[in-house]
N, C-alpha and C positions, 0 to 999 in steps of 0.2 A: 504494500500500500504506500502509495506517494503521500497522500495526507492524511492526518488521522484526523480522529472522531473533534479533537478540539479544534481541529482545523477549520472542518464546515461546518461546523455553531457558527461561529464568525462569520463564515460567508452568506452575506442574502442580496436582497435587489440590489440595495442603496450600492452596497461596496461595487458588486461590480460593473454598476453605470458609473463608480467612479473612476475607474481602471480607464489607461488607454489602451489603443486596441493591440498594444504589441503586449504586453499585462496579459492582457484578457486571455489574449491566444496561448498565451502557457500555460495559463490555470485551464484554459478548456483542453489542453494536452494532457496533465494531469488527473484531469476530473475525467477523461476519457481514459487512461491507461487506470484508474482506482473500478472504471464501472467494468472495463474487460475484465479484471483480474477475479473481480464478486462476483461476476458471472460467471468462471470458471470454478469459481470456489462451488456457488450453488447449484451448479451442475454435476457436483461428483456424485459417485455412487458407489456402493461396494463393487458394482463391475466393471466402472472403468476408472475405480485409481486403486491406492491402497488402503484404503479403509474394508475393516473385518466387514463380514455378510451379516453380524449383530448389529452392526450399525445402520441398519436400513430403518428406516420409519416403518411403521406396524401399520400404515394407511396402504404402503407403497407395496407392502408383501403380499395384503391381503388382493391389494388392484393387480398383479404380477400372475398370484394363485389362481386370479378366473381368468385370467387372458389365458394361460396355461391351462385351464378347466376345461372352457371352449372348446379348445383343439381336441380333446381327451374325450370327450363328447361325441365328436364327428368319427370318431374310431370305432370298434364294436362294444356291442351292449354287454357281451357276456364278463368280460372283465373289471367294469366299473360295476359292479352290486359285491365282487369281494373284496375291491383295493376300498369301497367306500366306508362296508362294516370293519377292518382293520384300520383304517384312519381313523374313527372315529374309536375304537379303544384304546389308541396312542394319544389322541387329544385326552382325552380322561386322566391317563395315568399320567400325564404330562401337570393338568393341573393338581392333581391328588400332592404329585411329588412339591409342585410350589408348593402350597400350604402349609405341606411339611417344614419347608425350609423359612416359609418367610414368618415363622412366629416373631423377631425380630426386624427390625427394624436396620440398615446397616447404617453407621458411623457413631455418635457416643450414644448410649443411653440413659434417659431420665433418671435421675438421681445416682450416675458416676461421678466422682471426683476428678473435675476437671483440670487438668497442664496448663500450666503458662510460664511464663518467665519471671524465674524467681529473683536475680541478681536486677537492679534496678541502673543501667548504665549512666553517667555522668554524661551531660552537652560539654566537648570539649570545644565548640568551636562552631560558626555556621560557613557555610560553602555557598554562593548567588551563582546559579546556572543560569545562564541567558541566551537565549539564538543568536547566532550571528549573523544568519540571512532568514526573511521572511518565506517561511515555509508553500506559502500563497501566490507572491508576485515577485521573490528571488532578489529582492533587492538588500543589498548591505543595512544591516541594525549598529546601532552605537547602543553605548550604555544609557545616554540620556532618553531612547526611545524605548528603555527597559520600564516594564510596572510591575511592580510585585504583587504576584496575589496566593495565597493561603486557602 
């Protein structure tokens, strides 16, 4: 990602009708190289990158199951009444076994004793980070166009 999320907070009309138009035309190179890259992102899937087959949305499995159903349909009848009663006992035992497992809840439970950090470290000093060019319109920043915010 070329800008981040604090980035375009910042940007709306006003800013950039204020822009001239050689300005303008980098931020619109930018804002188009951040919307390919999101769009690449929100197009993976488990089967075309490396993300596990668990990571697929449970909307996407179930729309995949009947596109594949269909097809399974159009084949003969005599095999679809015994692959459907055996599916449907794996489905069962499938939920039987969650229950078993999910009596918890995972990560801490209600009334553990909670970790944290017991040594209380001393401020030895503070450190001002400031850009040196505007992330937006690539122009040089001084310290006098620095603002501090908390």
């Amino acid at each position: 990602m070329v800008l981040t999320d604090h980035d375009l907070r910042q940007i709306d009309q006003a800013y950039m009708e204020s822009l001239d138009r050689e300005t303008l035309l980098k931020l619109a190179a930018k804002l188009l190289e951040d919307l390919k890259e999101t769009r690449e992102r929100l197009s993976q899937n488990a089967h075309n990158s490396s993300r596990p087959p668990s990571s697929t949305e449970p909307w996407v499995v179930a729309q995949i199951e009947e596109d594949t159903g269909d097809e399974e349909e159009s084949g003969s009848g005599d095999e679809e009444d015994s692959s459907d009663s055996s599916g449907e006992e794996e489905a069962n035992e499938k939920k039987k076994d969650k229950k078993r497992d999910g009596s918890r809840k995972p990560g801490k439970q209600k009334g553990a004793e909670g970790k944290g950090r017991t040594q209380k470290l001393p401020v030895t000093g503070t450190v001002i980070h400031f850009a040196q060019r505007c992330p937006v319109c690539d122009q040089e920043l001084t310290e006098s166009d620095f603002t501090a915010c908390t």
